[in-house]
Backbone as JSON Lines, residues from 0, in Angstrom:
{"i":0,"aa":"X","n":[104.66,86.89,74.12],"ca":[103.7,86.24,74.99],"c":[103.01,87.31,75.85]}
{"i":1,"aa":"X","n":[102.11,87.62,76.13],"ca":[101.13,88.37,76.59],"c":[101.0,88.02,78.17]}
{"i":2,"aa":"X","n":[100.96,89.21,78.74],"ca":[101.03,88.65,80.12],"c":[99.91,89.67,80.62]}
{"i":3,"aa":"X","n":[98.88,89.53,81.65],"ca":[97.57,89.95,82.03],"c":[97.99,90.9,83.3]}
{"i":4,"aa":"X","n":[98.61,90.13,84.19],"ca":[99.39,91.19,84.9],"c":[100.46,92.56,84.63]}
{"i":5,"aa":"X","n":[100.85,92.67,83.75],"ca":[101.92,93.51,83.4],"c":[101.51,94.09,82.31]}
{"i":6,"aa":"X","n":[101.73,95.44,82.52],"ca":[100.9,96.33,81.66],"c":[102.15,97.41,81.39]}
{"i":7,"aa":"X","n":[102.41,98.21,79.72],"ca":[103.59,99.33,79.49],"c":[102.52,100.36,78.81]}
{"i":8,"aa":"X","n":[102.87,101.32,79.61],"ca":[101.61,102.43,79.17],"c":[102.87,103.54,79.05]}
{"i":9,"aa":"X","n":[102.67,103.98,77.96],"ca":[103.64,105.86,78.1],"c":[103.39,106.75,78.95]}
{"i":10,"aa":"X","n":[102.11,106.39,79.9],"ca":[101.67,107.15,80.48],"c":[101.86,107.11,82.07]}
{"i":11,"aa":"X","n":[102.41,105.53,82.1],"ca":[102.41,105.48,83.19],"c":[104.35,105.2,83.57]}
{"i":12,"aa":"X","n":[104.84,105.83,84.16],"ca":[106.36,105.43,84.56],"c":[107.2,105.16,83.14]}
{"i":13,"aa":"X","n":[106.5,106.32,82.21],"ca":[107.4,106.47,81.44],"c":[107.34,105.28,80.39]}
{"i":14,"aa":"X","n":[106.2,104.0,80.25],"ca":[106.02,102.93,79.64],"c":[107.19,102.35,80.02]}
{"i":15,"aa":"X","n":[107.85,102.35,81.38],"ca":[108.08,101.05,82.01],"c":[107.32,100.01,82.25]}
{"i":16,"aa":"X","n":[107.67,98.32,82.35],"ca":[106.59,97.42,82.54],"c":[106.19,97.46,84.18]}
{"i":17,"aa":"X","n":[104.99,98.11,84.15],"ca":[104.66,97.71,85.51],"c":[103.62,96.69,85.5]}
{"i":18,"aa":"X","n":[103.51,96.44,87.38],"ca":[102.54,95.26,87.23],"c":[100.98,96.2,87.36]}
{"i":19,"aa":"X","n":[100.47,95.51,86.75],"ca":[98.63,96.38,86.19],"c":[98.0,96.65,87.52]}
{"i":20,"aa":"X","n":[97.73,97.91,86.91],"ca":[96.77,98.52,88.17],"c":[97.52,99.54,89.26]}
{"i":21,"aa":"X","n":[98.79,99.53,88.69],"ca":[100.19,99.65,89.82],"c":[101.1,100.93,89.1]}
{"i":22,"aa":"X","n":[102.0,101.35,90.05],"ca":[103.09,102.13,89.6],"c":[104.21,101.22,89.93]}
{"i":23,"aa":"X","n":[103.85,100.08,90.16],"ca":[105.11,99.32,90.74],"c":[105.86,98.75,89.79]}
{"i":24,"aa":"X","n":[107.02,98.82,89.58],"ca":[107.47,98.5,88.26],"c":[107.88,97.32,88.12]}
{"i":25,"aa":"X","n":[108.35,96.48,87.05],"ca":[108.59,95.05,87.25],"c":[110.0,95.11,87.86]}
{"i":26,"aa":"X","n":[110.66,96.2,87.41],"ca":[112.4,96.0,87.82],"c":[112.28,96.14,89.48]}
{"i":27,"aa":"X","n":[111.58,97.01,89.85],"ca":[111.6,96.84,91.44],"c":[111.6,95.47,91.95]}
{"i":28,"aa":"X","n":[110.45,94.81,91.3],"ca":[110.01,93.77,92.2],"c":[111.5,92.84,92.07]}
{"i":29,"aa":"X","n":[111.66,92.58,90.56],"ca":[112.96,92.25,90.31],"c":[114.03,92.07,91.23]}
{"i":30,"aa":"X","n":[114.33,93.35,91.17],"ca":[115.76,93.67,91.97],"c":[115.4,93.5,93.77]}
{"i":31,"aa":"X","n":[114.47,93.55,93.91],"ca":[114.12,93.17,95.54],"c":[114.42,91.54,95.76]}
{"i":32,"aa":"X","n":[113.98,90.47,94.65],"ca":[113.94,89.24,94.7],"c":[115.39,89.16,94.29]}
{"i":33,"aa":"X","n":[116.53,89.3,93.71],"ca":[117.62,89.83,93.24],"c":[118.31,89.94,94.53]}
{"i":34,"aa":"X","n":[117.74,90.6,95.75],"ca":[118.61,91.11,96.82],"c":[118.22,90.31,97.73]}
{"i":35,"aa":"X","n":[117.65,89.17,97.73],"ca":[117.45,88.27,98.55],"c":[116.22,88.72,99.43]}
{"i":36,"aa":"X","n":[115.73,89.22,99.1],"ca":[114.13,89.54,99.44],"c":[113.09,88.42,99.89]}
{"i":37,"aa":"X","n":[112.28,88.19,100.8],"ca":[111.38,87.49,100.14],"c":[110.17,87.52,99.44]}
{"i":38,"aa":"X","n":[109.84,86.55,99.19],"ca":[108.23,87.88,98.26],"c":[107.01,87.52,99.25]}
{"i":39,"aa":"X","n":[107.23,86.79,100.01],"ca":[107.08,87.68,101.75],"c":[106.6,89.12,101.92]}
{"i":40,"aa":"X","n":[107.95,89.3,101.92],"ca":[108.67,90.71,102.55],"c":[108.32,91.73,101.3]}
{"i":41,"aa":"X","n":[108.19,91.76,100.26],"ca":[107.79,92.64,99.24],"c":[106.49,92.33,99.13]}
{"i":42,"aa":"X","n":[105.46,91.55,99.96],"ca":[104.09,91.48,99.86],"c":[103.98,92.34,100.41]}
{"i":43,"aa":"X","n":[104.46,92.48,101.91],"ca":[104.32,93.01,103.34],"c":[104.78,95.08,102.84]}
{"i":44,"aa":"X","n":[105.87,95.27,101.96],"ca":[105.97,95.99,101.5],"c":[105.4,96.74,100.95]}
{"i":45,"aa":"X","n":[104.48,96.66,99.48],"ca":[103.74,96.85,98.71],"c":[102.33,95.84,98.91]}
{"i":46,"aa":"X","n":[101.36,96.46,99.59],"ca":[100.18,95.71,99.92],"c":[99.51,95.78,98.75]}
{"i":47,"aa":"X","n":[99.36,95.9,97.68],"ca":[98.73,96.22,96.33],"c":[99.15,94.43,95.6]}
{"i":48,"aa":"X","n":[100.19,94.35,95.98],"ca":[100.8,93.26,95.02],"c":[100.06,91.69,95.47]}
{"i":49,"aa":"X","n":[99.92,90.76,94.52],"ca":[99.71,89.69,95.63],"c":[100.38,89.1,94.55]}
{"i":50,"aa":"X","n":[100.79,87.92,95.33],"ca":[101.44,86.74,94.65],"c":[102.03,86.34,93.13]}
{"i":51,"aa":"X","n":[100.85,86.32,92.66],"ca":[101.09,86.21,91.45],"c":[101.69,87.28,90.72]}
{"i":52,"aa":"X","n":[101.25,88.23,91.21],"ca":[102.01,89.75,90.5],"c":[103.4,89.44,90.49]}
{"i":53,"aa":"X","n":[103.87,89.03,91.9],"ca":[105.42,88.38,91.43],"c":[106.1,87.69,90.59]}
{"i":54,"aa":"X","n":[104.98,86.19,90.17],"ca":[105.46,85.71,89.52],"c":[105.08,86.09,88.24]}
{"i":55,"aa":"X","n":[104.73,86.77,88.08],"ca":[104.4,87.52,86.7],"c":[105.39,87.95,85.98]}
{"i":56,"aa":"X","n":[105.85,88.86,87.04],"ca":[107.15,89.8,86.97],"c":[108.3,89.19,86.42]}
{"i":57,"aa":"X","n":[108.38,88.19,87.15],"ca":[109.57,86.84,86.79],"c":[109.19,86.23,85.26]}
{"i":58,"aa":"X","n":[107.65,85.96,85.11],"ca":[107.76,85.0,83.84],"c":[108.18,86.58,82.87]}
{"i":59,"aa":"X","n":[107.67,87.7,82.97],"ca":[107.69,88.48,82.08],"c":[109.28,88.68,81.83]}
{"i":60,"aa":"X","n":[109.81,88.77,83.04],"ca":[111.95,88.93,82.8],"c":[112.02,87.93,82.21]}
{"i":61,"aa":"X","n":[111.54,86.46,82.05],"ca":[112.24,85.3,81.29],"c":[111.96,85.65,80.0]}
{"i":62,"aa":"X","n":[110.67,86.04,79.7],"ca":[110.31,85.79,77.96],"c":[111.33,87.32,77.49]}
């Protein structure tokens, strides 16, 4: 399934999945929501990200 937000480039972080446009990787966002984060608090964190980038992140860990 193809996801618009999340982009794996070799070029970028090693073709880890980050979210597009970003060095931010999906496992970060991950493991922040993981640690009881809110995505709040990882907005407020990473001002690049908005919303949906989160849930991106999430549908992309499910598929």
């Amino acid at each position: 399934m193809p996801h618009e937000r999340i982009e794996m480039n070799p070029d970028i972080m090693g073709g880890k999945p980050v979210v597009h446009g970003t060095r931010i990787p999906v496992e970060l966002v991950l493991r922040k929501l993981g640690a009881g984060i809110s995505p709040e608090a990882i907005l407020t964190d990473h001002p690049r990200l908005a919303l949906e980038d989160i849930h991106a992140a999430q549908a992309f860990a499910a598929d």
